[in-house]
C-alpha positions as a Python dict, from the first residue, in 0.01 Angstrom:
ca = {
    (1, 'X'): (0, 0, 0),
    (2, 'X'): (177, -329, 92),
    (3, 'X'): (-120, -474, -72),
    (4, 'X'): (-22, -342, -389),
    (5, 'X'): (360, -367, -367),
    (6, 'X'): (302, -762, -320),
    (7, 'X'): (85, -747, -628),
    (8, 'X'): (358, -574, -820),
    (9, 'X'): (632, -799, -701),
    (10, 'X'): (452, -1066, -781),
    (11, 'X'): (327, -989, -1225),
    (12, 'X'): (784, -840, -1222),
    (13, 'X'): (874, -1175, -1107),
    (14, 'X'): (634, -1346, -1326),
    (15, 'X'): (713, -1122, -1648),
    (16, 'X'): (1069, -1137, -1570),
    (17, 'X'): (1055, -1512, -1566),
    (18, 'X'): (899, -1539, -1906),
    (19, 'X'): (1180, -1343, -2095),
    (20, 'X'): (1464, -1517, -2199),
    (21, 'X'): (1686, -1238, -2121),
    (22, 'X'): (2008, -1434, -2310),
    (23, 'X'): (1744, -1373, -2597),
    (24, 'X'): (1745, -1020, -2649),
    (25, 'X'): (2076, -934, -2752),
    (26, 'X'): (2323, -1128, -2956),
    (27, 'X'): (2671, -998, -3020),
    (28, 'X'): (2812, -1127, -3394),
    (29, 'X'): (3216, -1063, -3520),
    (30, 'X'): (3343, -1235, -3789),
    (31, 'X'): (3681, -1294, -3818),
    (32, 'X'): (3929, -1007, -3871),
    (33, 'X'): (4234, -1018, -4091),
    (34, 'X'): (4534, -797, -4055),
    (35, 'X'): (4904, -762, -4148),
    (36, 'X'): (5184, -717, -3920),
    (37, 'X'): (5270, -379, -3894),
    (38, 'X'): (4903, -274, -4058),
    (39, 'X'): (4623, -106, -3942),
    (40, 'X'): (4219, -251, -3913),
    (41, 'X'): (3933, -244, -3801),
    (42, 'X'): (3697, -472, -3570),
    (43, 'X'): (3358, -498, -3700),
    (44, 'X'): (3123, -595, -3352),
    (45, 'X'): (2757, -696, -3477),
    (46, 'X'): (2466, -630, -3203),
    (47, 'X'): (2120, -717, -3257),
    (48, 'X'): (1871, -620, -3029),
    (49, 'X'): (1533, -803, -3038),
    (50, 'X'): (1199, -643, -3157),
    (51, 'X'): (1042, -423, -2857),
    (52, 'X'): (1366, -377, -2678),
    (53, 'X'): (1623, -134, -2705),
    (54, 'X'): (1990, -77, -2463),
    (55, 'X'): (2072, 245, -2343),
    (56, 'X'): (2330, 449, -2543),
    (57, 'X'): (2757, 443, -2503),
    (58, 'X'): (2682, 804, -2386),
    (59, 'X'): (2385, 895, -2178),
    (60, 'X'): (2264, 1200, -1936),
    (61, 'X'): (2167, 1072, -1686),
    (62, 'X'): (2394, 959, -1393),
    (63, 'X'): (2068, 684, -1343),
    (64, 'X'): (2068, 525, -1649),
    (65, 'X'): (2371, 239, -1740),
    (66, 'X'): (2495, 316, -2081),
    (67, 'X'): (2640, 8, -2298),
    (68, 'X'): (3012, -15, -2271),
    (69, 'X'): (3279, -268, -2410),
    (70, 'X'): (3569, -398, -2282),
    (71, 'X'): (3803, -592, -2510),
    (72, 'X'): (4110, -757, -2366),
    (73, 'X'): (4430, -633, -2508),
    (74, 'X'): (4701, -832, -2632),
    (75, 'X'): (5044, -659, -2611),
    (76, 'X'): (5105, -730, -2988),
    (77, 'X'): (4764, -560, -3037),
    (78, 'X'): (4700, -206, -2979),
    (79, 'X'): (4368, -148, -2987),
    (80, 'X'): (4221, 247, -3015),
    (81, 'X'): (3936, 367, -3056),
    (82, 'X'): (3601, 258, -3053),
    (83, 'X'): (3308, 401, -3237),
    (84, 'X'): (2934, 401, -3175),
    (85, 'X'): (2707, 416, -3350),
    (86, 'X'): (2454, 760, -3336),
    (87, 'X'): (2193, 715, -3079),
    (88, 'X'): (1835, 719, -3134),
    (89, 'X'): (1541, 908, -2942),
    (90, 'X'): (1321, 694, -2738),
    (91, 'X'): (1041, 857, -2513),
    (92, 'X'): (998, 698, -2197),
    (93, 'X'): (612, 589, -2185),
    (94, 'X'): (443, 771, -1900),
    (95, 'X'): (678, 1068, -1921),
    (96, 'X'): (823, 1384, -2131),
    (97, 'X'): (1180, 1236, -2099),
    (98, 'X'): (1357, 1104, -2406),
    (99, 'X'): (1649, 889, -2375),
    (100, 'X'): (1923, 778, -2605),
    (101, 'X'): (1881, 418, -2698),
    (102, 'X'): (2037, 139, -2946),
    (103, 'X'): (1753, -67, -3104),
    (104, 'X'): (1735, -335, -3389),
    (105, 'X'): (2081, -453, -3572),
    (106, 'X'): (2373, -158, -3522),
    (107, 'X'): (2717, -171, -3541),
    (108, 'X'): (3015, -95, -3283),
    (109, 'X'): (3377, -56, -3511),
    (110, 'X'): (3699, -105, -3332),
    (111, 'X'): (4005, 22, -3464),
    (112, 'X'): (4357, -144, -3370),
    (113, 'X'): (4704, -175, -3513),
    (114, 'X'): (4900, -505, -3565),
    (115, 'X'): (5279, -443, -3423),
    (116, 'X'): (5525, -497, -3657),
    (117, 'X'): (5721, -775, -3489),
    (118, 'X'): (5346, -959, -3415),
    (119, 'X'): (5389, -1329, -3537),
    (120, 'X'): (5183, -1474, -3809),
    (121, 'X'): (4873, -1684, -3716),
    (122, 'X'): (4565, -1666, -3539),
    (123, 'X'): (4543, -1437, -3227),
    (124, 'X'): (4245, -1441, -2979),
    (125, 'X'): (4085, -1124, -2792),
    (126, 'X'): (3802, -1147, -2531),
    (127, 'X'): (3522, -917, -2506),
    (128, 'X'): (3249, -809, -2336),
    (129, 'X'): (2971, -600, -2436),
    (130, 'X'): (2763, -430, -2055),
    (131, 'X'): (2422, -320, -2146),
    (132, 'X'): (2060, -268, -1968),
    (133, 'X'): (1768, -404, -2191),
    (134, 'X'): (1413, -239, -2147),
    (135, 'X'): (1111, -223, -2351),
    (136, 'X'): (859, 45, -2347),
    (137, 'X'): (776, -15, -1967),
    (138, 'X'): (1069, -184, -1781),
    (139, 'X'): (1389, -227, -1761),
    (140, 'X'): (1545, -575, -1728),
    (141, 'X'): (1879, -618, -1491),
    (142, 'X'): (2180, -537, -1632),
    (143, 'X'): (2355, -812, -1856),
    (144, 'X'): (2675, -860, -2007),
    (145, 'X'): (2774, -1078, -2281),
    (146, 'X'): (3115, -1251, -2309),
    (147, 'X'): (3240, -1305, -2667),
    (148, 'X'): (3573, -1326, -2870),
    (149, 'X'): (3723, -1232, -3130),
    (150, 'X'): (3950, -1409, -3375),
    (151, 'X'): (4204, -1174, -3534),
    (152, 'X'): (4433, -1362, -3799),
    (153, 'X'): (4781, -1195, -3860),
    (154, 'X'): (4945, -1225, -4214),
}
């Protein structure tokens, strides 16, 4: 038994090592444009690399980390509501469970209003985007990937 949990051990550590785990997802938002007073939307880019997928926003099990995002508010932006995208199926080699997963290029939306007395110019928010890559066999450690978002007022 110990025998094999070394072994184990041993081909993780060495798999884990060969993926570039800052590889596997990349967050992308362009620039967002919005009048004072207006309404918009943030459009939040994630691609996740061929043979991996992230667990859903919503998932059923209590074990499993779903992806979340956090987005730092400004107090002359009100941010609302965010939408994900539909989950997909993904059986879990090994077993009859089926999980809901993001995979490929998808898109997160983020809607927020512009107050009214919000001056003109270029405002930053911070993000973050918490998710748990895995391919068909294992699951890497959870990551989370700091990015911003430039939201110009006019």
């Amino acid at each position: 038994m110990i025998q094999w949990l070394t072994i184990f051990l041993v081909s993780s550590f060495t798999v884990s090592k060969q993926i570039n785990a800052d590889e596997i997802v990349k967050v992308n938002v362009p620039k967002v444009i919005v009048q004072a007073g207006k309404s918009s939307v943030i459009n939040i880019t994630v691609e996740v690399k061929n043979g991996y997928h992230i667990q859903a926003n919503k998932v059923d099990n209590e074990f499993i980390i779903p992806t979340t995002l956090e987005i730092n508010g400004d107090k002359k932006i009100i941010l609302k509501k965010q939408v994900f995208p539909s989950a997909k199926q993904f059986k879990l080699e090994g077993t009859d469970e089926h999980l809901d997963v993001y995979d490929g290029r998808f898109e997160i939306n983020i809607f927020f209003r512009a107050r009214k007395e919000i001056q003109k110019g270029i405002r930053q928010l911070n993000g973050k985007l918490n998710y748990q890559a895995c391919d068909s066999v294992r699951c890497l450690f959870p990551r989370v990937i700091d990015f911003s978002i430039d939201v110009e007022v006019r």
